[in-house]
FIVONU-260973 format. One record per residue: x negated, y negated, z of N, C-alpha, C in turn. Coordinates in steps of 0.02 Angstrom, whole numbers, plus 50000, padded with zeros to 5 digits. Example, Ala and Ser with C-alpha at 12.3 -4.5 7.8 and 13.67 -1.06 7.14 Angstrom:
<<49340; 50284; 50390>; <49385; 50225; 50390>; <49340; 50165; 50390>>
<<49358; 50112; 50354>; <49316; 50053; 50357>; <49355; 49998; 50394>>
***
This chain:
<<49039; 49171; 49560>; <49076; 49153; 49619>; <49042; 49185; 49679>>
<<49041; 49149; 49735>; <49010; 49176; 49793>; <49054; 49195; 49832>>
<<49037; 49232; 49902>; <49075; 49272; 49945>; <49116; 49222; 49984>>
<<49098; 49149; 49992>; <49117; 49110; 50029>; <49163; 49050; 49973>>
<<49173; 49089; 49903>; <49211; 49070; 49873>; <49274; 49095; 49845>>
<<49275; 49159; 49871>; <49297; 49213; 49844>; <49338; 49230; 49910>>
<<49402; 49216; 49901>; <49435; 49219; 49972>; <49447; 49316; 49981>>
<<49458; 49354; 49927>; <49450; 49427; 49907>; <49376; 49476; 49961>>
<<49320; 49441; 49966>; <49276; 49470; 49972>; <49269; 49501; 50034>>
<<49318; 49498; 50083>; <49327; 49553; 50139>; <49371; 49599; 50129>>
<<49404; 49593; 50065>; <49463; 49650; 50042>; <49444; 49699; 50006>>
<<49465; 49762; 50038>; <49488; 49836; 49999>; <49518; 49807; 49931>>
<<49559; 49780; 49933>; <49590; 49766; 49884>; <49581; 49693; 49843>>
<<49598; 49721; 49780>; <49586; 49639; 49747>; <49654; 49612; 49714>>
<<49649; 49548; 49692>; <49701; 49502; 49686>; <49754; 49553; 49660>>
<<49725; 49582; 49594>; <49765; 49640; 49543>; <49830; 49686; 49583>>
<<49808; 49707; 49652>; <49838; 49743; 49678>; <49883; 49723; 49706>>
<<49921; 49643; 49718>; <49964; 49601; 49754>; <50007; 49584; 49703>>
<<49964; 49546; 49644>; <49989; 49508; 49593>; <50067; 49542; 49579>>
<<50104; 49484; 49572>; <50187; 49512; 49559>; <50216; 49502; 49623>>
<<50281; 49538; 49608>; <50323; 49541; 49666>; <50338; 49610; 49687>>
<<50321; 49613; 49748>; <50348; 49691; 49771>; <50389; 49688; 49840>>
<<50431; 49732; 49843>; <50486; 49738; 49896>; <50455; 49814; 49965>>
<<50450; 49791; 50025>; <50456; 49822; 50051>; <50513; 49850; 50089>>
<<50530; 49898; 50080>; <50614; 49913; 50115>; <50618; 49924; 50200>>
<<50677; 49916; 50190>; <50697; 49932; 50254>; <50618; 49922; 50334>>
<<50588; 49862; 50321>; <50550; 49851; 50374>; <50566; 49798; 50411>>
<<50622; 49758; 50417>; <50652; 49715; 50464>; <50693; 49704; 50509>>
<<50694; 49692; 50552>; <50760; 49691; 50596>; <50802; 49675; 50585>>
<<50851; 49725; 50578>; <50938; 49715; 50565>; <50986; 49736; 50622>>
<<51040; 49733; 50609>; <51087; 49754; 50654>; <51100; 49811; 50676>>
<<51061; 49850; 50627>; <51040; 49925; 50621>; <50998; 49961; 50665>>
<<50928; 49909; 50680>; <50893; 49921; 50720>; <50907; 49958; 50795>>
<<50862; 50031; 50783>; <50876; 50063; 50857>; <50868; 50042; 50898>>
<<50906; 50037; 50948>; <50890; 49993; 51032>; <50881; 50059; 51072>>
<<50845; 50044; 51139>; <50857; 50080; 51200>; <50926; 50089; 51217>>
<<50935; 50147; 51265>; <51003; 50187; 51301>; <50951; 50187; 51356>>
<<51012; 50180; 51398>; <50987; 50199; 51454>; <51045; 50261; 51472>>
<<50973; 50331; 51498>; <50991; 50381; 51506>; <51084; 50400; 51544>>
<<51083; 50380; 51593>; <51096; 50371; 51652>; <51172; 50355; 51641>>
<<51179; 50283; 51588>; <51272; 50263; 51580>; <51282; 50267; 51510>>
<<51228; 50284; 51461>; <51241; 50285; 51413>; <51243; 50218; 51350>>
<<51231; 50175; 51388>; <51237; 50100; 51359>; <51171; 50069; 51354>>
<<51151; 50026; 51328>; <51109; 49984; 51300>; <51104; 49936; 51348>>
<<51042; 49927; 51388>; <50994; 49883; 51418>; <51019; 49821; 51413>>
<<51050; 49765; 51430>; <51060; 49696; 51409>; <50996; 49676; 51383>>
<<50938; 49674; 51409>; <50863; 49672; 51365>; <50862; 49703; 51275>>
<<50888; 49755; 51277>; <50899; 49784; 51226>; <50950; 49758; 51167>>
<<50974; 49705; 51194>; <51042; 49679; 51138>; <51025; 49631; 51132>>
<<51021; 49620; 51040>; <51005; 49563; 51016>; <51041; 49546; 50949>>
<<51039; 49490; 50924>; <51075; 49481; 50846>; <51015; 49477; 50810>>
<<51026; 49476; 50729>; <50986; 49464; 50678>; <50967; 49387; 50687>>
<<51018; 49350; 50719>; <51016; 49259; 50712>; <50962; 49259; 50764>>
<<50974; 49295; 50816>; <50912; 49297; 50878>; <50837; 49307; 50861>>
<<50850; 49347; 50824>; <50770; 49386; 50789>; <50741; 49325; 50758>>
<<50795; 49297; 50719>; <50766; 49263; 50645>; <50734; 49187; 50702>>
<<50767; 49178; 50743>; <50753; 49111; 50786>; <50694; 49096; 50816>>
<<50690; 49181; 50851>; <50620; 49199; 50899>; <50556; 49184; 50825>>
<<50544; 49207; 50789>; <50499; 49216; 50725>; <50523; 49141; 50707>>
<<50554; 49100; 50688>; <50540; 49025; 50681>; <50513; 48987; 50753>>
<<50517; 49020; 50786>; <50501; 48982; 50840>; <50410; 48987; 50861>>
<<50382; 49034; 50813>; <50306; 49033; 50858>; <50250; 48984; 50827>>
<<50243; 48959; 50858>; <50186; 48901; 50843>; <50119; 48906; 50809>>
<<50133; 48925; 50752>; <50087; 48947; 50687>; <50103; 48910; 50620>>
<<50025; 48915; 50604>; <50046; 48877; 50545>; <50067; 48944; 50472>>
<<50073; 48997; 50488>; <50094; 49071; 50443>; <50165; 49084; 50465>>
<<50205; 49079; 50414>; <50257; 49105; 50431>; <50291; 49162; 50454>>
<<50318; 49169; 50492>; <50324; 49230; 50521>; <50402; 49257; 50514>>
<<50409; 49354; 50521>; <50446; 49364; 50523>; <50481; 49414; 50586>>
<<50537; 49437; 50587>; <50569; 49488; 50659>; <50554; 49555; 50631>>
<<50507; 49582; 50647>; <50522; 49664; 50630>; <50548; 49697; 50719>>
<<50574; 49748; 50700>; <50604; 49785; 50749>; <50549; 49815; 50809>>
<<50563; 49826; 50870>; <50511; 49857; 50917>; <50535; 49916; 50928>>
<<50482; 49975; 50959>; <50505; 50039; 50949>; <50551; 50051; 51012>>
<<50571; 50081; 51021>; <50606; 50095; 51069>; <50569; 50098; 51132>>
<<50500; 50149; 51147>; <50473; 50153; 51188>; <50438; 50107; 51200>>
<<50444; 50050; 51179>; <50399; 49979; 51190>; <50469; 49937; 51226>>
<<50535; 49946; 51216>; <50570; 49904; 51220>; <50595; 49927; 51298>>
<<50589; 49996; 51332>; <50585; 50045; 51381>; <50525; 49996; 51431>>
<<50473; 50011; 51405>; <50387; 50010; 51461>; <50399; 49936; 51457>>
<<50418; 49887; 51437>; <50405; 49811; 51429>; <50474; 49769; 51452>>
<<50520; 49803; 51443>; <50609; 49778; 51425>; <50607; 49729; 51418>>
<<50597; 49734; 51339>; <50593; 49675; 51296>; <50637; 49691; 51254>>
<<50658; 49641; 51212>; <50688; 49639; 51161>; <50695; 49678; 51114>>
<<50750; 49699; 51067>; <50714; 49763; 51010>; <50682; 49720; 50934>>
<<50646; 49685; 50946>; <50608; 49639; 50903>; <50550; 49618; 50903>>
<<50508; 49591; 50878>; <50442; 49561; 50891>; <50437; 49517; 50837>>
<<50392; 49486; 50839>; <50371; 49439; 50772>; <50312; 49463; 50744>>
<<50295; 49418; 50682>; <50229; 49466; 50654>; <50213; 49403; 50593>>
<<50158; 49365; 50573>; <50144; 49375; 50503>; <50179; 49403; 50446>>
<<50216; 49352; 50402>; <50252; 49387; 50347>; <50227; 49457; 50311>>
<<50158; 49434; 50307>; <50129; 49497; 50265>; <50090; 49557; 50341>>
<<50120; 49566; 50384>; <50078; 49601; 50423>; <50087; 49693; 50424>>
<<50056; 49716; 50443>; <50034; 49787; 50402>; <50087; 49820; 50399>>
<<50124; 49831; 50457>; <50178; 49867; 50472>; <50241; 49862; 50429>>
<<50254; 49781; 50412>; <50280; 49760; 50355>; <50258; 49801; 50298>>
<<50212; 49779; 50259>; <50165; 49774; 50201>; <50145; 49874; 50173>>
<<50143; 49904; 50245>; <50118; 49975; 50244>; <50058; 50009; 50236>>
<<50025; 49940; 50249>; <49936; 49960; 50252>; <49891; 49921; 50289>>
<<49842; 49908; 50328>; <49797; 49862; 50343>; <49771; 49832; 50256>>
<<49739; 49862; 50211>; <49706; 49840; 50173>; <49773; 49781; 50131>>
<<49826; 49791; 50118>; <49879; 49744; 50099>; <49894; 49690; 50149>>
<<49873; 49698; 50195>; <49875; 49659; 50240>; <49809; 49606; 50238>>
<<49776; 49618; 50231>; <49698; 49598; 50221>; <49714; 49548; 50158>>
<<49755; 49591; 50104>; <49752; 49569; 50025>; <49795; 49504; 50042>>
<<49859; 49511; 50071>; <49911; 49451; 50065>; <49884; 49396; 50096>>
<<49849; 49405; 50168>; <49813; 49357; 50200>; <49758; 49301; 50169>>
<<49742; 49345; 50119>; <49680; 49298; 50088>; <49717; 49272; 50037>>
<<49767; 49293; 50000>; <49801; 49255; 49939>; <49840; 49202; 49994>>
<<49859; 49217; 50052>; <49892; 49172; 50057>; <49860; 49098; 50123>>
<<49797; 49122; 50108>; <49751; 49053; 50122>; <49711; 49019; 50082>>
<<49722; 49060; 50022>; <49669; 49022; 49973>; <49735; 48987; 49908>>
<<49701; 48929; 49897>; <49720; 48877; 49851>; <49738; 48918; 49777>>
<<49691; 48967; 49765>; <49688; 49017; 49690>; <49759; 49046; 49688>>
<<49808; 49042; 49770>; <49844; 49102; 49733>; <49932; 49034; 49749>>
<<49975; 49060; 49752>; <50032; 49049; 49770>; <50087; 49108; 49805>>
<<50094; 49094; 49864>; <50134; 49162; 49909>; <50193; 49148; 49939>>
<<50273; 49182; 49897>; <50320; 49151; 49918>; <50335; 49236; 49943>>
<<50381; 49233; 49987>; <50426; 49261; 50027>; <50462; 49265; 50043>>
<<50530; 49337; 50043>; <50619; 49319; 50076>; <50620; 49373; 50106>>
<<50627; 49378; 50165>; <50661; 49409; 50209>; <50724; 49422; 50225>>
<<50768; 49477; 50210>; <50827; 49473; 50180>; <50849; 49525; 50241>>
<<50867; 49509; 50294>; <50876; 49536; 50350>; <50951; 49592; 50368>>
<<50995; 49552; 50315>; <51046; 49591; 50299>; <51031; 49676; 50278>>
<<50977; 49680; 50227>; <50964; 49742; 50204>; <50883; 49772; 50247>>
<<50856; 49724; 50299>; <50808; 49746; 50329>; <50744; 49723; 50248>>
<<50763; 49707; 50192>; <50708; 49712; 50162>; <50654; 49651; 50140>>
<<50606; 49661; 50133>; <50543; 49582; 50142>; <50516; 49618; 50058>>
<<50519; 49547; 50005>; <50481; 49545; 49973>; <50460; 49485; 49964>>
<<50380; 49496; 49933>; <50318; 49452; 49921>; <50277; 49445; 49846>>
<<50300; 49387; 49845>; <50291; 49365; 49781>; <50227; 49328; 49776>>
<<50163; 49357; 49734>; <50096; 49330; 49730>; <50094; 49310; 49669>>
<<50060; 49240; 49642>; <50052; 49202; 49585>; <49977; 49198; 49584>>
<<49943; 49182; 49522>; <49888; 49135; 49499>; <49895; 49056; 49510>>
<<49893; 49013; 49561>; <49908; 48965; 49561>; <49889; 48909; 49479>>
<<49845; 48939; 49455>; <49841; 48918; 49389>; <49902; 48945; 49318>>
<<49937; 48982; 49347>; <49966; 49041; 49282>; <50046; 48988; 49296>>
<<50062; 48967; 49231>; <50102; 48922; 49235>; <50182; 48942; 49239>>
***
């Protein structure tokens, strides 16, 4: 197999290390999610208030062909920007996932034909798992 066949061959990691289903916890935006205060009255930014239905809408809404999900923004991003306490991201994106190199790994399983990559984002519990197949393994 060649490098330009081998959707793996820019990865730290290889298929082995995806294969299955694994749960990442608590990396999504929930209702839970810390918002900004503002010092001053004690209350939360109208920028700063959002629902889970909001999150989940913004992340269906971006014009990609990768599905995407709401992870939470930090506080001091939601402060310097007054933005939302959310962002969108790539299902498998690092911050999710907890590594660049898993990030690298899910990306290539989930452009290449070899693999099969399902996903639930379960926003209630904040938690994302990712389910990698052998698109051949029956």
């Amino acid at each position: 197999m060649t490098s330009d066949d081998d959707p793996f061959h820019d990865c730290e990691l290889d298929p082995e290390a995806i294969l299955g289903t694994h749960t990442f916890e608590d990396v999504l935006f929930t209702d839970d999610t810390e918002t900004a205060v503002n010092v001053l009255t004690g209350k939360t930014p109208a920028h700063s208030q959002a629902t889970v239905e909001e999150a989940k809408e913004f992340a269906a809404s971006i014009d990609t062909d990768t599905p995407q999900i709401a992870l939470p923004a930090s506080v001091e991003t939601q402060i310097e920007t007054q933005s939302k306490p959310y962002t969108s991201a790539a299902f498998f994106y690092f911050k999710a996932t907890g590594s660049l190199e898993r990030h690298r790994a899910y990306h290539a399983a989930s452009d290449s034909d070899a693999f099969t990559v399902d996903f639930e984002a379960a926003y209630e519990s904040g938690d994302l798992t990712i389910t990698v197949d052998r698109a051949d393994d029956p």
